[in-house]
Residue frames as qw, qx, qy, qz and C-alpha x, y, z in Angstrom:
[[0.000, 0.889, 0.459, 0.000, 0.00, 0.00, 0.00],
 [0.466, 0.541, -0.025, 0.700, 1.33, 3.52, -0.98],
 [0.266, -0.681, -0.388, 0.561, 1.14, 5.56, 1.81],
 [0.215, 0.886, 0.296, 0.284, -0.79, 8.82, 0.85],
 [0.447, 0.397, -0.104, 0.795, 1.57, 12.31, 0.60],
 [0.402, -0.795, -0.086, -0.446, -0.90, 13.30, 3.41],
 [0.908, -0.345, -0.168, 0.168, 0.96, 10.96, 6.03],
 [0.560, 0.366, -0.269, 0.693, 4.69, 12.63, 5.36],
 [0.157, -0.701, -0.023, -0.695, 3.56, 15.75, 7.62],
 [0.743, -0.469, 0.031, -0.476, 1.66, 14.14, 9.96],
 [0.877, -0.427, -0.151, 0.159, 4.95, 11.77, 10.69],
 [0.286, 0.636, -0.074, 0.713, 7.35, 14.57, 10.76],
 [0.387, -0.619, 0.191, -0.656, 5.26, 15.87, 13.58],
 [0.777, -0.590, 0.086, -0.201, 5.04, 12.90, 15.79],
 [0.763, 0.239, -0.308, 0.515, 8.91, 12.22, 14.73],
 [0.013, 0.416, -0.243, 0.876, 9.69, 16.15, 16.02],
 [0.695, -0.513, 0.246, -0.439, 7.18, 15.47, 19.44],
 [0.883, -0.304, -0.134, 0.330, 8.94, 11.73, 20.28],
 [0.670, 0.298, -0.281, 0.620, 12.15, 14.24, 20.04],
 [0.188, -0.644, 0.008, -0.741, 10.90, 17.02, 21.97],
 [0.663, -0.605, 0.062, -0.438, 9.61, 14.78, 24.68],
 [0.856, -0.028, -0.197, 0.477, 12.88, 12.60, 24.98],
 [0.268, 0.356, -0.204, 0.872, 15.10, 16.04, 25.48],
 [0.450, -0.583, 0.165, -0.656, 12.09, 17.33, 28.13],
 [0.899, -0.436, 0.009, -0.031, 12.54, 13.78, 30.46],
 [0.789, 0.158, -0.338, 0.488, 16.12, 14.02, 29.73],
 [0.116, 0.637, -0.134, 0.750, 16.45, 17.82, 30.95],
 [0.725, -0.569, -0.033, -0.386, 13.86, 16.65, 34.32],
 [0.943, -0.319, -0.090, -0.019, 15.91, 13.75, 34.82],
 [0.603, 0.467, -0.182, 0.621, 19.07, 15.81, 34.58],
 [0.377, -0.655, 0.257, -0.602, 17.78, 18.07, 37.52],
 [0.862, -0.474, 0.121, -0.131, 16.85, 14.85, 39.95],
 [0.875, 0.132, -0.263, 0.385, 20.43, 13.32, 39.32],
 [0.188, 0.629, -0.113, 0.746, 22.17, 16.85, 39.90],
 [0.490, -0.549, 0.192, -0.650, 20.05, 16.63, 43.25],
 [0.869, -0.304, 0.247, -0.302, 20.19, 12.82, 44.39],
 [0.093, 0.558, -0.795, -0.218, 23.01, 11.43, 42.32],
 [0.699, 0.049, -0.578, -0.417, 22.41, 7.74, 41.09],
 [0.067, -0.214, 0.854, -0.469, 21.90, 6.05, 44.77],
 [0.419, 0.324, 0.690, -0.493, 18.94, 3.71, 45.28],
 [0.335, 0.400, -0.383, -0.762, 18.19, 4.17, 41.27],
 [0.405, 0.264, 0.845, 0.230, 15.30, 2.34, 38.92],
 [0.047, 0.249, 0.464, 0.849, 13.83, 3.25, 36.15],
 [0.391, -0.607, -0.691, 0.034, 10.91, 3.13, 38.34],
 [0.579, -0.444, -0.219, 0.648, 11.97, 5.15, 40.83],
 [0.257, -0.003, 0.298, 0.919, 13.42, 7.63, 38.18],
 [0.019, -0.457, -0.633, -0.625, 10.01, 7.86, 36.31],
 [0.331, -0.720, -0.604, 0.088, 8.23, 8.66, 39.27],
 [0.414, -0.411, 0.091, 0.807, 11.12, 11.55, 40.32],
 [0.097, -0.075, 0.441, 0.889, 10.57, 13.16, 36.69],
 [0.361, 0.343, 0.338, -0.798, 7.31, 12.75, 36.47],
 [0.630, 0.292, -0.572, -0.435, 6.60, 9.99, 33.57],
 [0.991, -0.092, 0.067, -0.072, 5.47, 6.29, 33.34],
 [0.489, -0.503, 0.666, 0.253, 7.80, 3.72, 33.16],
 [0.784, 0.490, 0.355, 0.137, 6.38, 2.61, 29.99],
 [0.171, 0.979, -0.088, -0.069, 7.66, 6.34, 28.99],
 [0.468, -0.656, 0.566, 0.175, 11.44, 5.37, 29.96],
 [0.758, 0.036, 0.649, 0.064, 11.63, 2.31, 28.15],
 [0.643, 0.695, 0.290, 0.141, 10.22, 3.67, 25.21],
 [0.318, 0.929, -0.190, 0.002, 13.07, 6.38, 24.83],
 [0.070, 0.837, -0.529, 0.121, 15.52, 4.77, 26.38],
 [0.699, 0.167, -0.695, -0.013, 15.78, 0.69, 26.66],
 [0.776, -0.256, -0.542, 0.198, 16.86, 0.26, 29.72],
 [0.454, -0.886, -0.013, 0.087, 18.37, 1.99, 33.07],
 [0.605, -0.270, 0.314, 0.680, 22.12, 1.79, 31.82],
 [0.395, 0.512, 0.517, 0.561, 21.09, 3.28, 28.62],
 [0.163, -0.912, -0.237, -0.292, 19.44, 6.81, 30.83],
 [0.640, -0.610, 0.069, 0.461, 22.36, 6.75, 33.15],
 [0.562, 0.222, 0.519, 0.604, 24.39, 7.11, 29.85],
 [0.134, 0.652, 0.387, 0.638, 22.53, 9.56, 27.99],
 [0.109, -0.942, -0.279, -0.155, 21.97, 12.17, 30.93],
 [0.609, -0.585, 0.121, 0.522, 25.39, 12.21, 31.81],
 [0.485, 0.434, 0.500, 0.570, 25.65, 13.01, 28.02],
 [0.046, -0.677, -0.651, -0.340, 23.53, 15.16, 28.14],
 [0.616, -0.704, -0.271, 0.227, 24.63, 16.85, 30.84],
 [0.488, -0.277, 0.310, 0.767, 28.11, 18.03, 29.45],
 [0.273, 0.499, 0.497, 0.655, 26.37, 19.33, 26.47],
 [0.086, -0.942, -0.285, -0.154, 24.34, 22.49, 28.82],
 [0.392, 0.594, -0.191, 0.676, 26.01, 25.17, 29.10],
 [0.494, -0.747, 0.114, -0.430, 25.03, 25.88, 32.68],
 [0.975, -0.218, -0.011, 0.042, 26.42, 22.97, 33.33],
 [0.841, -0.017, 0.040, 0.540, 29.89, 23.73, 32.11],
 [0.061, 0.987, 0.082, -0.120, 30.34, 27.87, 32.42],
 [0.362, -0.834, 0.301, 0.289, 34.25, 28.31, 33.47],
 [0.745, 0.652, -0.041, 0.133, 36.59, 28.53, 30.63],
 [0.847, -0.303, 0.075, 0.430, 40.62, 27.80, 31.59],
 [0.144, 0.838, -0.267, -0.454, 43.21, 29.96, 30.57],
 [0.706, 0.651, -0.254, -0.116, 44.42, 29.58, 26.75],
 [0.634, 0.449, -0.627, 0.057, 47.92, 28.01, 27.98],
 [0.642, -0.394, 0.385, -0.532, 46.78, 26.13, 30.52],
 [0.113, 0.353, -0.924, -0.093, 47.92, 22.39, 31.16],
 [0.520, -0.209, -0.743, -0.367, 45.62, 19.67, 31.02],
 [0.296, -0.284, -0.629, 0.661, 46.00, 19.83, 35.40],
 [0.001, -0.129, -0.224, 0.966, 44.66, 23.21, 35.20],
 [0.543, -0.096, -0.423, -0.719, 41.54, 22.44, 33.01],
 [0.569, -0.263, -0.727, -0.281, 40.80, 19.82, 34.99],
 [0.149, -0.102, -0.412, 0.893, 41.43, 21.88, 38.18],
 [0.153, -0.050, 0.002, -0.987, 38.86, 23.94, 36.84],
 [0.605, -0.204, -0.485, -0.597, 36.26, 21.56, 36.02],
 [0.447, -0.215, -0.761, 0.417, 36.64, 20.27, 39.88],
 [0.088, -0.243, -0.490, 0.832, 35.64, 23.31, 41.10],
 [0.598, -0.107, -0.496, -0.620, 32.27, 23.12, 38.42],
 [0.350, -0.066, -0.934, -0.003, 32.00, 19.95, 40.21],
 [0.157, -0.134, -0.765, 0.610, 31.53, 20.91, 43.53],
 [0.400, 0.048, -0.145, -0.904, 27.96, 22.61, 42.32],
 [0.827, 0.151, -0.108, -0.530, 26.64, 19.45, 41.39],
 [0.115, -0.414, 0.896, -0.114, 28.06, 16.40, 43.26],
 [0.696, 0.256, 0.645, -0.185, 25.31, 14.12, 41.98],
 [0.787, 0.606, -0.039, -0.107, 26.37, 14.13, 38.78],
 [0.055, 0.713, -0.677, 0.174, 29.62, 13.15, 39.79],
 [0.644, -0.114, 0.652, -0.384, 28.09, 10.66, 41.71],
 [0.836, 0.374, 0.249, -0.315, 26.58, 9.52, 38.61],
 [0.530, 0.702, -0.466, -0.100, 29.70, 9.55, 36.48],
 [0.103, -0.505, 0.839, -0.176, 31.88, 7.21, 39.17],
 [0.769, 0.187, 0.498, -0.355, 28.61, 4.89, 38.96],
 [0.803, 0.569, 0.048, -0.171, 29.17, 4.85, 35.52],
 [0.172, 0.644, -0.735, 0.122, 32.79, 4.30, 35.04],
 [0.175, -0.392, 0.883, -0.190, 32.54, 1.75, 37.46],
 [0.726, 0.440, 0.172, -0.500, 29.59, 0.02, 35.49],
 [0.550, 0.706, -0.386, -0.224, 32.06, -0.22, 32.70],
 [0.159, -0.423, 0.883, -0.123, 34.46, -2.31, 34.44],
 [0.671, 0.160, 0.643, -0.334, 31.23, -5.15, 34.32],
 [0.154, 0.021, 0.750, 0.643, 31.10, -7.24, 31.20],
 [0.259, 0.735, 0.612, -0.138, 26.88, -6.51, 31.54],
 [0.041, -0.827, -0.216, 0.517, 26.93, -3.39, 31.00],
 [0.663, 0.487, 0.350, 0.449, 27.74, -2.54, 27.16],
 [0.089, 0.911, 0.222, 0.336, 26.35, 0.71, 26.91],
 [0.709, -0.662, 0.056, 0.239, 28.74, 1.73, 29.80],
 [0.773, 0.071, 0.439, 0.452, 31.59, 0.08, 27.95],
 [0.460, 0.572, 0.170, 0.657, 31.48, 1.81, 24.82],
 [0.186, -0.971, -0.151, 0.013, 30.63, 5.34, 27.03],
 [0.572, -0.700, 0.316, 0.288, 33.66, 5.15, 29.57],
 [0.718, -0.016, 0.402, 0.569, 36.34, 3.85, 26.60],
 [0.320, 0.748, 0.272, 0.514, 35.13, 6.47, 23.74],
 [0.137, -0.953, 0.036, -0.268, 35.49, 9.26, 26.33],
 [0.735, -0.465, 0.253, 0.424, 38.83, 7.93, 28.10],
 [0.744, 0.295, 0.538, 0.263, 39.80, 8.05, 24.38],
 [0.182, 0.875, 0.305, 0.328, 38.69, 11.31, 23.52],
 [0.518, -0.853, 0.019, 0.059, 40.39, 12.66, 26.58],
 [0.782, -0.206, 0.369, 0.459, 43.86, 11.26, 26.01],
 [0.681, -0.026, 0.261, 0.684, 43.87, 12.32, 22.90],
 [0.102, 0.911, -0.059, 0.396, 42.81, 16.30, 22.70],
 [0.561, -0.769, 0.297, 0.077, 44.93, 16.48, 26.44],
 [0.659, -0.177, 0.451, 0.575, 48.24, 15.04, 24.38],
 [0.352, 0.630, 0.217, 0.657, 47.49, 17.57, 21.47],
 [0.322, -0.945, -0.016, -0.054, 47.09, 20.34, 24.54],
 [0.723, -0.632, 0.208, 0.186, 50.10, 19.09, 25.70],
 [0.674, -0.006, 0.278, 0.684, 52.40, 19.07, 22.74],
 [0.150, 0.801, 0.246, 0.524, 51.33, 22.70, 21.80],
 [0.538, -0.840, 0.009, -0.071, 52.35, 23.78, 25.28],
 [0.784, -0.387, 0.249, 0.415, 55.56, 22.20, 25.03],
 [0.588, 0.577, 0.205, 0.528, 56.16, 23.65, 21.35],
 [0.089, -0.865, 0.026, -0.493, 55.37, 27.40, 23.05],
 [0.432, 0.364, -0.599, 0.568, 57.71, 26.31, 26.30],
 [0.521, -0.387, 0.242, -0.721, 55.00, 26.30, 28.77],
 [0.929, -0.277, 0.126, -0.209, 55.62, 22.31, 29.70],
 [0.584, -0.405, 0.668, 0.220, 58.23, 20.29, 30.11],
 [0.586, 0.499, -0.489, -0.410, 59.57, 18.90, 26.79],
 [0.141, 0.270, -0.952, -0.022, 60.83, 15.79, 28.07],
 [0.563, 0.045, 0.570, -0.597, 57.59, 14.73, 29.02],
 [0.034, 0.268, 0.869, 0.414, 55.75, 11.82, 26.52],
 [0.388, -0.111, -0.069, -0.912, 52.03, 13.91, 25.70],
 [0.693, -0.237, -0.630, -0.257, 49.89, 10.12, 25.98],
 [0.476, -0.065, -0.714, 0.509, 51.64, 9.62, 29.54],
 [0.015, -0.009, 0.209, -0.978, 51.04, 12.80, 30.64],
 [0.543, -0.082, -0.179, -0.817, 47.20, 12.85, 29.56],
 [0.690, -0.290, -0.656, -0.104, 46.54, 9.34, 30.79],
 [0.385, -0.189, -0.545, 0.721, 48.37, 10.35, 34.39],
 [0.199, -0.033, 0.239, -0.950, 46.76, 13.79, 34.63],
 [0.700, -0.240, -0.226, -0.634, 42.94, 11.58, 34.16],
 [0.601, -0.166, -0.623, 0.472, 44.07, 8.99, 36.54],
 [0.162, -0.031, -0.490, 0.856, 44.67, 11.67, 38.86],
 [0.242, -0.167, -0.342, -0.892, 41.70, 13.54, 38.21],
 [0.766, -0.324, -0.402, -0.383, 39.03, 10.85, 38.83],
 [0.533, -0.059, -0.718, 0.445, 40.80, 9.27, 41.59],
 [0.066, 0.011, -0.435, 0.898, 40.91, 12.56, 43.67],
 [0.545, -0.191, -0.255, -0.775, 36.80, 12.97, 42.39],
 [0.723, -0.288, -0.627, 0.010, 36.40, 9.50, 44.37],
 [0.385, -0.232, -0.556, 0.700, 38.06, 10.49, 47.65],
 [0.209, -0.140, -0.070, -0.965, 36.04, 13.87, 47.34],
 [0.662, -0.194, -0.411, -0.596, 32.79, 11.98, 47.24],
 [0.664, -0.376, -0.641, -0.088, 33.84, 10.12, 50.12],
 [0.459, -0.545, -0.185, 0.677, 35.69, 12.45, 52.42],
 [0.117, 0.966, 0.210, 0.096, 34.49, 16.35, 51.40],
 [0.437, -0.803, 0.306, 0.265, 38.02, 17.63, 53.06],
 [0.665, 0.102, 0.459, 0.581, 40.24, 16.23, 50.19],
 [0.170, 0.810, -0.091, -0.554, 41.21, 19.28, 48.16],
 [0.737, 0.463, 0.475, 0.129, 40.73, 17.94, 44.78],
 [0.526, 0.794, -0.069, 0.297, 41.33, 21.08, 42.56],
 [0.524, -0.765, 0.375, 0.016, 44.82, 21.94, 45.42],
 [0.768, -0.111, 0.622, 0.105, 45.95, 18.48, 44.23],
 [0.623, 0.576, 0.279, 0.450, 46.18, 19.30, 40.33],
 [0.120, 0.976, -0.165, 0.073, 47.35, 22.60, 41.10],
 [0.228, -0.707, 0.651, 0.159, 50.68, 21.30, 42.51],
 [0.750, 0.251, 0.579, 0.198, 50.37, 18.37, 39.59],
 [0.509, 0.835, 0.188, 0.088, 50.31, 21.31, 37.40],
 [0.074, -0.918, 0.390, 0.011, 53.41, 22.72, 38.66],
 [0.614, -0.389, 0.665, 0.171, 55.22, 19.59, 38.58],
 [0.705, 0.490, 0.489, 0.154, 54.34, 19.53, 35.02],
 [0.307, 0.937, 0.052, 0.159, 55.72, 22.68, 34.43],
 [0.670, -0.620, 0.281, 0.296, 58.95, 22.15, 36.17],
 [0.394, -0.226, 0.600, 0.659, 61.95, 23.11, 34.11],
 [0.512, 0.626, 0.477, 0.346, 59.54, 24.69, 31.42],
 [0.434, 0.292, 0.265, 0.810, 60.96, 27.72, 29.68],
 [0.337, -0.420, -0.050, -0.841, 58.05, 30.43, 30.10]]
């Protein structure tokens, strides 16, 4: 059967409303993390929190690894979410200095991100998987282009390898975000600052 040229429109629109109302349960369910972090979590649980069935959930999003996922996504992508902008020759320590001290605004989404990392580590848990590797990935390698532009201009060590350096300076990073989350008194962004200087040891400028 041909499907009549009336029909294009009319799924267009309920293409553009399933998208609308995925992005409005992500945005809800971006607040209740932000506020409860991912403790005691079902989709259940969730749906009620945001204010949708559970049928709703399912349909946009498969499963409870799959919404963990996306709102943490989702999450980096608002600008509210990520305001404070490092200086231009700043070391990979210092950017992530900065984005510690974003953290501390919203320690349930932290919460949610060490959940999810440590998710990954589980062969269940795919969606995890690909998350936590692509973005290790991603990390490594803009923070080793940061890092050999810094060394070109004399603002890092040269003798340093740029992969080491970016794999050590996220190591460090998350680690200190764990002790933080269990013991408030750790001075996370303190801790990269004198990481940053020890990167910069012996640099030129």
């Amino acid at each position: 059967m041909t499907a009549s040229p009336d029909d294009a429109p009319r799924t267009r629109g309920r293409y553009a409303k399933g998208i609308a109302r995925r992005q409005e349960i992500l945005d809800k369910a971006i607040e209740v993390f932000a506020k409860r972090g991912s403790q005691k979590t079902s989709l259940r649980a969730i749906a009620e929190e945001v204010g949708v069935t559970h049928a709703a959930l399912t349909h946009y999003f498969g499963s409870l690894e799959e919404l963990l996922v996306e709102v943490y996504r989702e999450s980096q992508r608002k600008p509210s979410i990520q305001k404070l902008a490092p200086p231009a020759d700043s070391s990979p320590a210092a950017a992530m200095q900065v984005a510690a001290e974003e953290n501390r605004a919203i320690p349930g989404l932290v919460q949610l991100y060490s959940t999810l990392v440590a998710m990954a580590l589980e062969d269940n848990h795919p969606a995890a998987q690909q998350w936590a590797t692509e973005r290790f990935a991603h990390l490594r390698n803009d923070m080793a282009e940061q890092v050999r532009g810094l060394q070109a201009s004399g603002h890092l060590r040269a003798d340093l390898d740029p992969m080491l350096v970016a794999a050590l300076v996220i190591a460090a990073s998350d680690g200190l975000q764990t002790q933080w989350l269990l013991d408030a008194d750790v001075d996370h962004e303190a801790a990269l600052e004198m990481l940053d200087r020890l990167l910069r040891g012996g640099a030129s400028a």
